[in-house]
C-alpha positions as YAML, in Angstrom:
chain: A
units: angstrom
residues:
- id: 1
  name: UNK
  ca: [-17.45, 25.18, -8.88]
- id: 2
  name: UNK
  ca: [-15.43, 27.90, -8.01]
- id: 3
  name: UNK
  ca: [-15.25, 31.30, -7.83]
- id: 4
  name: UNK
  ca: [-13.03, 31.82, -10.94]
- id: 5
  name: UNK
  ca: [-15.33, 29.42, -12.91]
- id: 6
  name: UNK
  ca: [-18.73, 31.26, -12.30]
- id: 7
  name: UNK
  ca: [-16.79, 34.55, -13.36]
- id: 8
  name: UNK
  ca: [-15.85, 32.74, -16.37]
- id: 9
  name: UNK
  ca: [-19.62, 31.68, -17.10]
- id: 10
  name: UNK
  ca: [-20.63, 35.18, -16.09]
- id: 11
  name: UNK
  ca: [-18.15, 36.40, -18.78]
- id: 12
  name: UNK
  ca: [-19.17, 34.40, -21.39]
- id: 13
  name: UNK
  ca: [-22.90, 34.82, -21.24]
- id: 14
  name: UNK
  ca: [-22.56, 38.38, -20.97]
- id: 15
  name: UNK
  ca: [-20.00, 38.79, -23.64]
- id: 16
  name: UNK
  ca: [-23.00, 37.21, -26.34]
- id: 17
  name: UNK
  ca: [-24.82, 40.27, -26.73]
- id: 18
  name: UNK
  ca: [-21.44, 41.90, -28.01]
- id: 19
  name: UNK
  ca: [-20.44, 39.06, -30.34]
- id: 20
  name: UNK
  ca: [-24.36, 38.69, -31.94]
- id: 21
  name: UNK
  ca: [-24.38, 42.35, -32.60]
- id: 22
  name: UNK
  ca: [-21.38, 42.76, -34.39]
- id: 23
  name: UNK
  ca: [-22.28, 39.42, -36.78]
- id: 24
  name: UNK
  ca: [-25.09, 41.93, -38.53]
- id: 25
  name: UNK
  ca: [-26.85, 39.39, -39.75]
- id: 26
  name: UNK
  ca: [-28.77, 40.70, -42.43]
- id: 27
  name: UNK
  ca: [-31.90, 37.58, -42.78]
- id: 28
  name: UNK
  ca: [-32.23, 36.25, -39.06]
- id: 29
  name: UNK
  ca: [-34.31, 33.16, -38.59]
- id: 30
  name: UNK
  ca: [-37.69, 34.40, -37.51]
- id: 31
  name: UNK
  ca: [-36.72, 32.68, -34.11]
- id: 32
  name: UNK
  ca: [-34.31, 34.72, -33.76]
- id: 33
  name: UNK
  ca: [-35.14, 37.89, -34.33]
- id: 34
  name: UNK
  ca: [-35.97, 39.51, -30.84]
- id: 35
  name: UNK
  ca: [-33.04, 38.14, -29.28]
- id: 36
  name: UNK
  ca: [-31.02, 39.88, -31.82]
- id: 37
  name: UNK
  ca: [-32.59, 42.87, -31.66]
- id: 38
  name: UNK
  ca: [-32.10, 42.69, -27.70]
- id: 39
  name: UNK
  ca: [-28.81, 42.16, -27.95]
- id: 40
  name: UNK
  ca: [-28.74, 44.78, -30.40]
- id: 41
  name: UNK
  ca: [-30.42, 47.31, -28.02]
- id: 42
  name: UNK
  ca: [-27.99, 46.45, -24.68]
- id: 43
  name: UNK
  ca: [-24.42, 46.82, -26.66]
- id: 44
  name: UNK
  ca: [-25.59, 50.21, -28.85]
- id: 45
  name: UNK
  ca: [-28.62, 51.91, -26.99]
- id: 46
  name: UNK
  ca: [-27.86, 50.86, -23.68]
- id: 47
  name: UNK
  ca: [-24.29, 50.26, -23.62]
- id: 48
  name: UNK
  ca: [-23.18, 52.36, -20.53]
- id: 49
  name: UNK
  ca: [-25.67, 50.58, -18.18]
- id: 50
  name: UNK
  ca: [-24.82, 47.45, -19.86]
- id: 51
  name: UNK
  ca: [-21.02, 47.92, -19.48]
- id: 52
  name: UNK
  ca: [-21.80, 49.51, -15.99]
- id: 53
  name: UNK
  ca: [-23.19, 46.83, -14.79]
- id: 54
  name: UNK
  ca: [-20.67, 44.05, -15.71]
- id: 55
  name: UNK
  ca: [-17.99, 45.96, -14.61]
- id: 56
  name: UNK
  ca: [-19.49, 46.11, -11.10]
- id: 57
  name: UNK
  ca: [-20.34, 42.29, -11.04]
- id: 58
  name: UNK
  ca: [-16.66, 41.97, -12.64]
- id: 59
  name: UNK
  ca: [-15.57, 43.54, -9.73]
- id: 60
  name: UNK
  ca: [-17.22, 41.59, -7.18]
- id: 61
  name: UNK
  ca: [-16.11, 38.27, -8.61]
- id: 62
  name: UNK
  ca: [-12.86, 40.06, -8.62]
- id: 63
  name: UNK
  ca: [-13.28, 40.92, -4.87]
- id: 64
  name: UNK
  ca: [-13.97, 37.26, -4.09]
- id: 65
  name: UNK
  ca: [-10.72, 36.09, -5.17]
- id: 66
  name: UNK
  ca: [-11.84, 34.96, -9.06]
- id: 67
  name: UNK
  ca: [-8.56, 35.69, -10.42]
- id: 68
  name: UNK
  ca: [-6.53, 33.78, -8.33]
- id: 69
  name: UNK
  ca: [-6.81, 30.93, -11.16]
- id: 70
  name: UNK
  ca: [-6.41, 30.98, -14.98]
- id: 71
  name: UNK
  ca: [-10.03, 30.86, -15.58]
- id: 72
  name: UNK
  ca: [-10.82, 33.86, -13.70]
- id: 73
  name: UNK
  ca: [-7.95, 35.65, -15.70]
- id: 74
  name: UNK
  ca: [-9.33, 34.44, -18.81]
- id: 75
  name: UNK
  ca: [-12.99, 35.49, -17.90]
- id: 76
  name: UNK
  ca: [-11.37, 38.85, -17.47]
- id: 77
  name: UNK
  ca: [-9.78, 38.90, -20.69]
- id: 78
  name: UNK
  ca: [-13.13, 37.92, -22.28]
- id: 79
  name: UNK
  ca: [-14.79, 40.61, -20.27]
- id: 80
  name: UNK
  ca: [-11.96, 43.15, -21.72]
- id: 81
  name: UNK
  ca: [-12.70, 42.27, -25.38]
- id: 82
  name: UNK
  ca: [-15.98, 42.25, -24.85]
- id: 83
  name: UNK
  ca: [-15.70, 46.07, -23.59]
- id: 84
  name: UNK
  ca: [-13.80, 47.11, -26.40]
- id: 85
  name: UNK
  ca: [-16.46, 45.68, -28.48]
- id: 86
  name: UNK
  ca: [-19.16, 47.48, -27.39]
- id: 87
  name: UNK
  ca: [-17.11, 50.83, -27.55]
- id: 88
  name: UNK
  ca: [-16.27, 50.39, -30.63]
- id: 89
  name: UNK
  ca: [-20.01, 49.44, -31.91]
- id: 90
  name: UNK
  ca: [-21.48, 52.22, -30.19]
- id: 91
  name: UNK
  ca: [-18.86, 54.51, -32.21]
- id: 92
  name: UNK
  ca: [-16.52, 55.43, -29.01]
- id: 93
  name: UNK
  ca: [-17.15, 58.44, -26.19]
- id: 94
  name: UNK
  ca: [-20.87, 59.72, -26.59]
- id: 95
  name: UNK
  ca: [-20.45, 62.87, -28.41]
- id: 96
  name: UNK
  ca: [-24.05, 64.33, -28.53]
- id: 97
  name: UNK
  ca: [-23.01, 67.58, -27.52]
- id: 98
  name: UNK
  ca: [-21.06, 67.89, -30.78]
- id: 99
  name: UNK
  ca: [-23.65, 66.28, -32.95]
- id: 100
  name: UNK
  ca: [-26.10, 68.88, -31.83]
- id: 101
  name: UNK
  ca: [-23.18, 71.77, -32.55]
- id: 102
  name: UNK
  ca: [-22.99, 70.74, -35.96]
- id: 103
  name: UNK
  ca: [-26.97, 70.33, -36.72]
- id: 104
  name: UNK
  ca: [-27.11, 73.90, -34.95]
- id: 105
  name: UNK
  ca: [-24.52, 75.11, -37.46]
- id: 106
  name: UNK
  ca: [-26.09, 73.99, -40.61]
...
């Protein structure tokens, strides 16, 4: 395999976590239910390190030449909508500092 197609496998296993959490599936199978909430907990709680860290590993694959093919394009593509995912789920640019402005109004 080559570059491009590992950074297309990397792409697509790290884009699940993204796509289960915004299903919000509202029974889960029993089965299922910690790897839900784990995916749950990476794209809202931990979504900077989480989007950190693929966007250094998407920048090493990217340093090794994976977009020199259409698969390594369309990893990154996946990787991109993936991103906006996650910034939209966890409800855009922290903004704790005005959350606690308006609590310390009220």
């Amino acid at each position: 395999m080559t570059v491009a197609y590992w950074f297309l496998a990397f792409a697509g296993f790290s884009s699940l976590p993204t796509l289960v959490s915004s299903l919000s599936l509202r029974r889960p199978p029993p089965l299922l239910i910690i790897p839900i909430f784990l995916c749950g907990l990476l794209t809202s709680e931990l979504t900077w390190f989480f989007l950190g860290l693929q966007l250094l590993i998407a920048c090493l694959f990217m340093a090794a030449g994976a977009l020199e093919s259409s698969a390594g394009v369309l990893a990154l593509l996946l990787l991109g909508f993936s991103w906006l995912g996650m910034w939209r789920g966890g409800g855009g640019w922290p903004r704790h500092g005005v959350q606690l402005a308006n609590v310390a109004v009220k």
